[in-house]
C-alpha positions, 0 to 999 in steps of 0.5 A: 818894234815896240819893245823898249827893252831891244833899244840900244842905250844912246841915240837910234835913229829911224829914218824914211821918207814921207808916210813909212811909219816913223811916227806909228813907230815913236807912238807905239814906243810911248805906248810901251812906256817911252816919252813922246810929244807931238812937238807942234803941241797941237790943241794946246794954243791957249796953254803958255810954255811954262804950263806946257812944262809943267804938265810935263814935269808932273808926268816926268818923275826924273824931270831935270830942271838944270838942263830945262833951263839950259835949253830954255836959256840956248833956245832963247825961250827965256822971253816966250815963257809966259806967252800963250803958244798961239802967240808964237811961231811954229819953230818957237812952239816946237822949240818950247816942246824940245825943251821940256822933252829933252829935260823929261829924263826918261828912260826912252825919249823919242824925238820926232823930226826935231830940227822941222822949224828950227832956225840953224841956231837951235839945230845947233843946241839940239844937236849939241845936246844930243852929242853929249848924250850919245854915249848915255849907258842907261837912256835911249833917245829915239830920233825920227827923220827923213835921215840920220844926221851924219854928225851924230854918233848913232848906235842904231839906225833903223830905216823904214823905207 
């Protein structure tokens, strides 16, 4: 599936285990036009979050900088804004990555195992931001995991195993 038009609004979770094609999937989706970030922000150690942000508000035309802050304030990323990503661990790196994809406005956003890193804290505030998305009528969020979080309302699940 690559067509972003048969992508229901809401959440769609795709789900497999190890090597099933989950990632494959989330890149030829970004392909077709949705948002994706490798959230380990690979090559990129030298780069702050704030300029880590900032190239992806420039290529976010409905960039929404009330939920950036949200996020940055709920992630407590607030003291990491200046700090080059090598200076940080690898939850905090993939935490400044959520923060300005879940902020991009796209139309479709793909998440890729989100919650890999996360302390329960931060699982929490993903999770809460996507509860509150769930019932979007115009945005898709595409979340790639091992399973569907069963505390999520999805409107599609589509499994890769």
């Amino acid at each position: 599936m690559t067509d972003l038009h048969a992508l229901p609004p809401g959440l769609v979770a795709v789900t497999g285990g190890e090597r099933t094609g989950k990632t494959s999937l989330l890149r030829r989706l970004s392909e077709a036009g949705a948002q994706w970030l490798d959230l380990a922000l690979p090559h990129q150690d030298d780069l702050a979050s704030q300029e880590i942000w900032a190239a992806l508000q420039k290529r976010s035309p409905h960039w929404d900088a009330e939920v950036h802050q949200h996020l940055v304030k709920a992630l407590l990323l607030s003291p990491h804004q200046s700090k080059k990503l090598y200076m940080l661990s690898t939850g905090s790196r993939r935490k400044v990555a959520l923060a300005g994809l879940l902020a991009c406005g796209a139309t479709v956003t793909c998440l890729d195992q989100p919650y890999a890193a996360l302390d329960g804290a931060s699982i929490r505030v993903v999770n809460g931001f996507l509860k509150d998305v769930a019932e979007h009528t115009s945005r898709t969020w595409v979340v790639a995991d091992y399973e569907a979080d069963p505390q999520l309302p999805w409107r599609q699940v589509i499994p890769l195993d």
